[in-house]
C-alpha positions as CSV (number, residue, x, y, z in Angstrom):
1,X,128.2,80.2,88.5
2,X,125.3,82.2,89.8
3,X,123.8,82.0,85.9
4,X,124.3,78.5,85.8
5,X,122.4,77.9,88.8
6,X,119.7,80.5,87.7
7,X,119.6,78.0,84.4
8,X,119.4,75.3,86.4
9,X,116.2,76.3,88.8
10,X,114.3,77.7,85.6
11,X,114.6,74.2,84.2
12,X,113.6,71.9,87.2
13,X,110.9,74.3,87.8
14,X,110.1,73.4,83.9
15,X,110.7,69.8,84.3
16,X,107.7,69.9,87.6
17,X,105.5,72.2,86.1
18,X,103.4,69.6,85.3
19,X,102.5,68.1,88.5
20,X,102.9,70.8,90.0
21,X,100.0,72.9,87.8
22,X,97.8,70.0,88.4
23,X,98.4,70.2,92.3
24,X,97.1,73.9,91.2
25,X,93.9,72.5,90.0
26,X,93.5,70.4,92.7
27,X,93.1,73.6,95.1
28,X,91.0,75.5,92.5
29,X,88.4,72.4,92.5
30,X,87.8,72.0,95.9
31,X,88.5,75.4,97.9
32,X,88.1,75.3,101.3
33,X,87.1,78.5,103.9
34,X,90.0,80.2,105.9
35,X,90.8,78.7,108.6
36,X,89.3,75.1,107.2
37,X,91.5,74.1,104.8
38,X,91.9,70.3,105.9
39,X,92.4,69.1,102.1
40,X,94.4,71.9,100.5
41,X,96.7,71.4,103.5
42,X,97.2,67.5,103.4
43,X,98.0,67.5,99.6
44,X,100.9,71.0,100.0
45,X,102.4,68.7,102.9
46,X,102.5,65.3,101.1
47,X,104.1,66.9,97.9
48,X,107.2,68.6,100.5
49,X,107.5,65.6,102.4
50,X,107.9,63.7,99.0
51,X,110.0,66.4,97.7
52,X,112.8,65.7,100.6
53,X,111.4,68.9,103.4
54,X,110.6,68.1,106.8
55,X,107.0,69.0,107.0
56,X,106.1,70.5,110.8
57,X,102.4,70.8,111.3
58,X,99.6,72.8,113.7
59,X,101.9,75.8,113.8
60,X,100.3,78.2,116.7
61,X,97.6,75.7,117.6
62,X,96.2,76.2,113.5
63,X,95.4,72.6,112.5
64,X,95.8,73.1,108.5
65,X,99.2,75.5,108.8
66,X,102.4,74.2,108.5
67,X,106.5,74.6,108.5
68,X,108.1,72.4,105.5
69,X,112.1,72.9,105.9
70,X,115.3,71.5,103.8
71,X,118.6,70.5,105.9
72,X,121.2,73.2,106.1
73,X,123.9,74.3,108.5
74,X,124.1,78.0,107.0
75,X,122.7,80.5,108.9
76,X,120.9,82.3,106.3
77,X,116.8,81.5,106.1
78,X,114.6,82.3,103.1
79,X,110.7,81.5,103.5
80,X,108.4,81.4,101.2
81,X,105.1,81.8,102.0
82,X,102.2,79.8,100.9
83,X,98.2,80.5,101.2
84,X,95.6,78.2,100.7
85,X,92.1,79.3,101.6
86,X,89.1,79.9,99.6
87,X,86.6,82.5,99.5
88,X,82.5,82.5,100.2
89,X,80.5,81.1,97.4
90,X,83.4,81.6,94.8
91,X,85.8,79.4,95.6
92,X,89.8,80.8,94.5
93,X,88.7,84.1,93.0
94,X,91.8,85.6,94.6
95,X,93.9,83.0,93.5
96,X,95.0,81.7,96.6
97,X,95.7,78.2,94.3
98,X,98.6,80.1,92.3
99,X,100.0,81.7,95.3
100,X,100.3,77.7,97.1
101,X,102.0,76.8,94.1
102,X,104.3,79.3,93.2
103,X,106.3,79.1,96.9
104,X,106.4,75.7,97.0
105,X,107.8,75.0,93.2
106,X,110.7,78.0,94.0
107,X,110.8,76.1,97.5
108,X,111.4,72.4,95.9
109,X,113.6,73.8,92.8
110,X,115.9,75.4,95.0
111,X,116.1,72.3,97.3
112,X,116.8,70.3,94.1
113,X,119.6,72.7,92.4
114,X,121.3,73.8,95.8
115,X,119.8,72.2,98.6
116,X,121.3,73.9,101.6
117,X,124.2,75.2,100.7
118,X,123.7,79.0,101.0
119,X,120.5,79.4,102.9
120,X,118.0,77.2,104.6
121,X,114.7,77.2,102.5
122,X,111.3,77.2,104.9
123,X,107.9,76.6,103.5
124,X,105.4,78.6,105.4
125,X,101.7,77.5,104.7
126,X,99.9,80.3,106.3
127,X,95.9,79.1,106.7
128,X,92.8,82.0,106.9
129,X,94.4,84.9,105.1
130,X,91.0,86.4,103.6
131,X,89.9,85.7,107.3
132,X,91.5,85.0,110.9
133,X,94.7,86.4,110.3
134,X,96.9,83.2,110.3
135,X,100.0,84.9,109.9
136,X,100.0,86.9,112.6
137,X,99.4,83.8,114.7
138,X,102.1,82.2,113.6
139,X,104.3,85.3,113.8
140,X,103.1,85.5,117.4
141,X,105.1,82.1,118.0
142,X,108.2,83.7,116.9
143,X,108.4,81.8,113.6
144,X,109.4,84.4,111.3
145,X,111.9,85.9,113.6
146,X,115.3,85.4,112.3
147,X,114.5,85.3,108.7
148,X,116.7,86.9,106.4
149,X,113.7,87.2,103.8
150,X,110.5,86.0,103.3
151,X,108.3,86.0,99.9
152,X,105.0,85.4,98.0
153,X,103.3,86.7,94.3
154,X,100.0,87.3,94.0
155,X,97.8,87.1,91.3
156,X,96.6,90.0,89.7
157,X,95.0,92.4,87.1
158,X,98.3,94.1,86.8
159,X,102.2,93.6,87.2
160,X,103.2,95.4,89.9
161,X,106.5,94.4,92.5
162,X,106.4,97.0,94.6
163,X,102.9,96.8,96.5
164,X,101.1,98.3,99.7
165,X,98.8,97.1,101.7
166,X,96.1,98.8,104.3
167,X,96.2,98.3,107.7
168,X,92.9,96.4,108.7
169,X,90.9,96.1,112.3
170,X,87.2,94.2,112.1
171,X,84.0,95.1,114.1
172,X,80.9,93.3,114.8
173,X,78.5,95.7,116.2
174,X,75.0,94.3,117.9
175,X,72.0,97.2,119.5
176,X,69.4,95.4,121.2
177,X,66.3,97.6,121.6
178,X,62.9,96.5,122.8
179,X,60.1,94.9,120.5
180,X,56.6,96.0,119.8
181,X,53.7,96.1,117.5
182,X,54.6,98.2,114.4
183,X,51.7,99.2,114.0
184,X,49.6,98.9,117.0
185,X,51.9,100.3,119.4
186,X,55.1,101.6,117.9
187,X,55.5,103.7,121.1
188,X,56.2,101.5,123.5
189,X,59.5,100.1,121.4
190,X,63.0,101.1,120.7
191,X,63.8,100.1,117.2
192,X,67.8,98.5,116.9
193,X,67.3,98.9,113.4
194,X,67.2,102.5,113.3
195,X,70.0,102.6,115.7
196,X,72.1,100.1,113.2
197,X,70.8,102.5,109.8
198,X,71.4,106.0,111.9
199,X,75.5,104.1,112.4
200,X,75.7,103.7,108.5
201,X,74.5,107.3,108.2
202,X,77.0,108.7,110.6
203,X,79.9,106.8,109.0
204,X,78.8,108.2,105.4
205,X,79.1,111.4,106.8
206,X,82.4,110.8,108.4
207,X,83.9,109.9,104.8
208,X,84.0,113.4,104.2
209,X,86.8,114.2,106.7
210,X,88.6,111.0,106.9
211,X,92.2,111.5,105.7
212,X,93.3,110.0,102.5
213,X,93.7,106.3,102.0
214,X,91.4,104.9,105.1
215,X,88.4,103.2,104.8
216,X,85.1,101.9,106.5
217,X,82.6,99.7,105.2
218,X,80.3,97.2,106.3
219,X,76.9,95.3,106.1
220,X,73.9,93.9,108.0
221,X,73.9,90.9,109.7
222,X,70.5,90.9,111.0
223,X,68.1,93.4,110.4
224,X,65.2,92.4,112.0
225,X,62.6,89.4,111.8
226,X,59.1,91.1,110.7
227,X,58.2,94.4,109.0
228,X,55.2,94.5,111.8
229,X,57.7,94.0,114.3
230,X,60.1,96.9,116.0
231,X,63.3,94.9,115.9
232,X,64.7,94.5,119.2
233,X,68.0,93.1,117.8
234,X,70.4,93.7,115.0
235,X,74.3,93.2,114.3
236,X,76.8,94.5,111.4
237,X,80.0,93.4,110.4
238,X,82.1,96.5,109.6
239,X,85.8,96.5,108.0
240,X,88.4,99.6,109.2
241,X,91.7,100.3,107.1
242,X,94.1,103.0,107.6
243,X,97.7,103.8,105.4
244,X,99.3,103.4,109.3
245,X,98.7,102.2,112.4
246,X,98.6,105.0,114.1
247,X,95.8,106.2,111.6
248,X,93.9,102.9,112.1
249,X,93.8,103.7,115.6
250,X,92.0,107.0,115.1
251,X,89.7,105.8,112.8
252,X,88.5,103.0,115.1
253,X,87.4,105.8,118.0
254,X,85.5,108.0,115.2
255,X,84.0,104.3,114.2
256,X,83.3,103.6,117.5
257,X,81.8,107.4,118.5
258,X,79.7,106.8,115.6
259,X,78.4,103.5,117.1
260,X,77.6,104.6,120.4
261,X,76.2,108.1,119.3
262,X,73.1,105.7,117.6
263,X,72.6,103.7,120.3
264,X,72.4,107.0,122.9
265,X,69.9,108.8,119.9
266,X,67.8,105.8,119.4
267,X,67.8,104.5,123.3
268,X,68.9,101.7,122.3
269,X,72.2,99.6,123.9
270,X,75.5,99.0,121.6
271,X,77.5,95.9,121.6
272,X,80.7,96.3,120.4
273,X,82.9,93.3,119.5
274,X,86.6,93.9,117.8
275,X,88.5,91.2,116.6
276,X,91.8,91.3,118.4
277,X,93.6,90.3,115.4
278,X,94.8,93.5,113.2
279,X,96.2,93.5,109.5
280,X,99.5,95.8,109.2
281,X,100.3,98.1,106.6
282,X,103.0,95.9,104.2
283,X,106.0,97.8,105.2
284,X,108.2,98.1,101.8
285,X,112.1,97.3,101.0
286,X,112.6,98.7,97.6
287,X,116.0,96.5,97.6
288,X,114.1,93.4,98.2
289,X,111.7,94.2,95.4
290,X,114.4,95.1,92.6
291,X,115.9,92.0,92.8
292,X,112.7,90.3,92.0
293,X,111.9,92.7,89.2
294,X,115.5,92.1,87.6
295,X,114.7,88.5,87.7
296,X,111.4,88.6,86.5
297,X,112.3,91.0,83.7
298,X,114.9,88.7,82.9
299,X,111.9,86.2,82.4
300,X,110.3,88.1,79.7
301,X,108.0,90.2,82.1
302,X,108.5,93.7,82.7
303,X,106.1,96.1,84.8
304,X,104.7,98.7,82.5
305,X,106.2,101.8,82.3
306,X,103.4,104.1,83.8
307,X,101.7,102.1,86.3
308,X,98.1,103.6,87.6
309,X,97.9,104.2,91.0
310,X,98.1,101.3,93.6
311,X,94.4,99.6,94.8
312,X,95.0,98.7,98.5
313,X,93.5,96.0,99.5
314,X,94.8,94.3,103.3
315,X,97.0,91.1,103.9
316,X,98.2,90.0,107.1
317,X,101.7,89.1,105.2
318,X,102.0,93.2,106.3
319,X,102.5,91.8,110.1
320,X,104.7,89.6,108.8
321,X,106.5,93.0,107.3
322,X,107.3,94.3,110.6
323,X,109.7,91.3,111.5
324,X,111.7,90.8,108.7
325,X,111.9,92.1,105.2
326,X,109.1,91.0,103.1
327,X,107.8,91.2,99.1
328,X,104.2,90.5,97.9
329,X,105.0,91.2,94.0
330,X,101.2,90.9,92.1
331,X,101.7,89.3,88.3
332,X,98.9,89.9,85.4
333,X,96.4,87.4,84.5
334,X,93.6,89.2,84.0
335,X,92.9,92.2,82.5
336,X,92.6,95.5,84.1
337,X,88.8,96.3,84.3
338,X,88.6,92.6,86.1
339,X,89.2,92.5,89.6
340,X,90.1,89.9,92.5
341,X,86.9,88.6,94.5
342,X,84.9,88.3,91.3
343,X,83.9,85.2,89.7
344,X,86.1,86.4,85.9
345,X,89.2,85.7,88.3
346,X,88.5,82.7,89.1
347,X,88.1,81.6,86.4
348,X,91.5,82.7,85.3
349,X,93.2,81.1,88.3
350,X,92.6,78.1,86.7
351,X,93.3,79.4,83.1
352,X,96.8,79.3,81.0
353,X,97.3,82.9,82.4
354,X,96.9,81.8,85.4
355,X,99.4,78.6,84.3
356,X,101.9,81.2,83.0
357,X,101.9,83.6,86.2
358,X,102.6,81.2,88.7
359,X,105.7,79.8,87.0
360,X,107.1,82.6,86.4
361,X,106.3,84.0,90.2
362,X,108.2,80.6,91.2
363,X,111.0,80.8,89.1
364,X,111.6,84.9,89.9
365,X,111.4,84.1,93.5
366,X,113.6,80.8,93.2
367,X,116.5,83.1,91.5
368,X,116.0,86.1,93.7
369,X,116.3,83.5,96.7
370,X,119.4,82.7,95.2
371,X,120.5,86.3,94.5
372,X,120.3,87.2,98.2
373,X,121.7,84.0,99.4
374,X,124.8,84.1,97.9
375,X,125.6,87.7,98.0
376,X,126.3,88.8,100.9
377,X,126.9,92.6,100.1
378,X,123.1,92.4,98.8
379,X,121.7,91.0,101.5
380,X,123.4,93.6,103.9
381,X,121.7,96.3,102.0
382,X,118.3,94.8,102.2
383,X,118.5,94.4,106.3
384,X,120.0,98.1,106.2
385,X,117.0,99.4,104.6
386,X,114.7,97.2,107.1
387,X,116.0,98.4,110.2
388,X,115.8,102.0,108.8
């Protein structure tokens, strides 16, 4: 029965690949920033509410997020999660177009084939992941809680199911000094940019003894106005990531000593503005991911053999992690010396590998939603492992 309904969803997903590749290139034409993603939004929520869902918008006060849910009276929930938002200057280059895509054609095939009968199927469309951290908004409002699963795929330079992710905190530092002739009378200034370049030194040399796996890097906002002029203001935009969140916790008071430690050498004043929004590590279930690998390697893909070792990037899907148990499988569709954020992967969101990775992201995730629904033994073991 389960192979017949496996069949079944690999075929409607088949049968609305067209429309729903096209919806694809919709997104990739006109991306929109985090947290702006008006369009992108509108078209996701007219396809579901066309497709039979009942499509719940504004979730956590986010204008362009929304809920799109089937009817069921089982207690079981699968979501899906589906991102939308565009990066700086080139537009999908993380693919954010597939990812849309992918949820919702898993979420509509299994509407189609089963409808409600062994789980309730949720839509989440999850606004400002490369920035604001909608997720953890929306997890805030207790939307995830009571899931029995929640997926996505990613798009990637390599086939990987089991993935991490770095926890992430953001800083905007400001030092405002006191302005003066360059030139004339350098003495009677205190230079911010010397305070702001003595931070960047002092975080270079922390590198040296920060424990494997975090990060910190950053750039310059302002850097002054005039070479002849001492600046008297300057700001930075730094990025912290840890393995933990204990560890990202640590590393923000060395970030922070370093910040302060320029202002007091330069007699200068810091400003320091965190973002109260933090990026969890992803926290793993192995189960979880082995079902999607046997589906997917029943698709023709397998993960090769010897993988290299994991690039950590950070995705507030990890907050979503720490509520209920969560995959973020990656799928190939460029190749390996290209990476995400570049303007090569953009272009192959939009490409046939691109095409080729999202359908078969939909369709593993449409049969492992399946797998879990109806097997109740399974699904046991994959909450087992969460609460350990």
């Amino acid at each position: 029965m389960s192979a017949k309904m496996k069949k079944d969803l690999i075929d409607f997903i088949d049968l609305i690949s067209n429309e729903v590749w096209e919806l694809s290139l919709e997104l990739h034409k006109n991306p929109e920033l985090s947290l702006e993603e008006y369009n992108s939004s509108k078209l996701l929520c007219d396809y579901l509410c066309k497709n039979g869902f009942n499509v719940k918008k504004g979730l956590a006060n986010l204008p362009t997020s929304f809920l799109a849910e089937n009817k069921s009276r089982t207690k079981r929930k699968i979501g899906f999660i589906s991102e939308y938002d565009a990066l700086p200057e080139i537009g999908h280059a993380c693919g954010h177009n597939i990812i849309a895509m992918a949820s919702i054609a898993a979420g509509v095939a299994l509407n189609k084939i089963v409808g409600g009968k062994f789980c309730q199927i949720k839509i989440f469309g999850t606004p400002g992941e490369e920035r604001g951290g909608g997720k953890i908004l929306i997890a805030k409002e207790d939307y995830f809680k009571g899931m029995d699963a929640i997926m996505m795929i990613h798009p990637s330079n390599e086939t990987r199911t089991d993935v991490s992710f770095l926890a992430l905190a953001e800083f905007q530092i400001e030092f405002v000094g006191k302005s003066a002739h360059a030139s004339a009378s350098p003495e009677d200034g205190l230079n911010a940019l010397d305070a702001l370049i003595a931070t960047f030194n002092s975080i270079s040399a922390l590198r040296q003894h920060l424990p494997k796996g975090d990060k910190v890097h950053g750039i310059i906002l302002n850097g002054g106005t005039a070479p002849n002029i001492i600046p008297e203001k300057t700001s930075a935009m730094f990025y912290l990531r840890s393995l933990t969140n204990q560890g990202l916790k640590k590393i923000t008071k060395r970030f922070i000593d370093c910040v302060n430690g320029a202002a007091k050498a330069t007699g200068t004043k810091s400003k320091i503005h965190k973002n109260p929004i933090n990026y969890a590590p992803l926290k793993k279930n192995k189960t979880l991911c082995s079902v999607f690998r046997e589906n997917l390697s029943s698709l023709g893909l397998k993960e090769s053999k010897r993988l290299p070792p994991i690039k950590m990037g950070s995705s507030d899907i990890g907050n979503i992690s720490e509520i209920t148990p969560t995959i973020h499988p990656q799928i190939q569709i460029v190749d390996k010396h290209v990476n995400a954020h570049t303007e090569e992967f953009a272009s192959a969101a939009k490409s046939n590998s691109g095409k080729k990775a999202l359908f078969l992201g939909a369709k593993a995730m449409a049969m492992t939603a399946l797998d879990i629904s109806t097997n109740y033994s399974l699904l046991k073991k994959i909450k087992t492992e969460f609460k350990s």
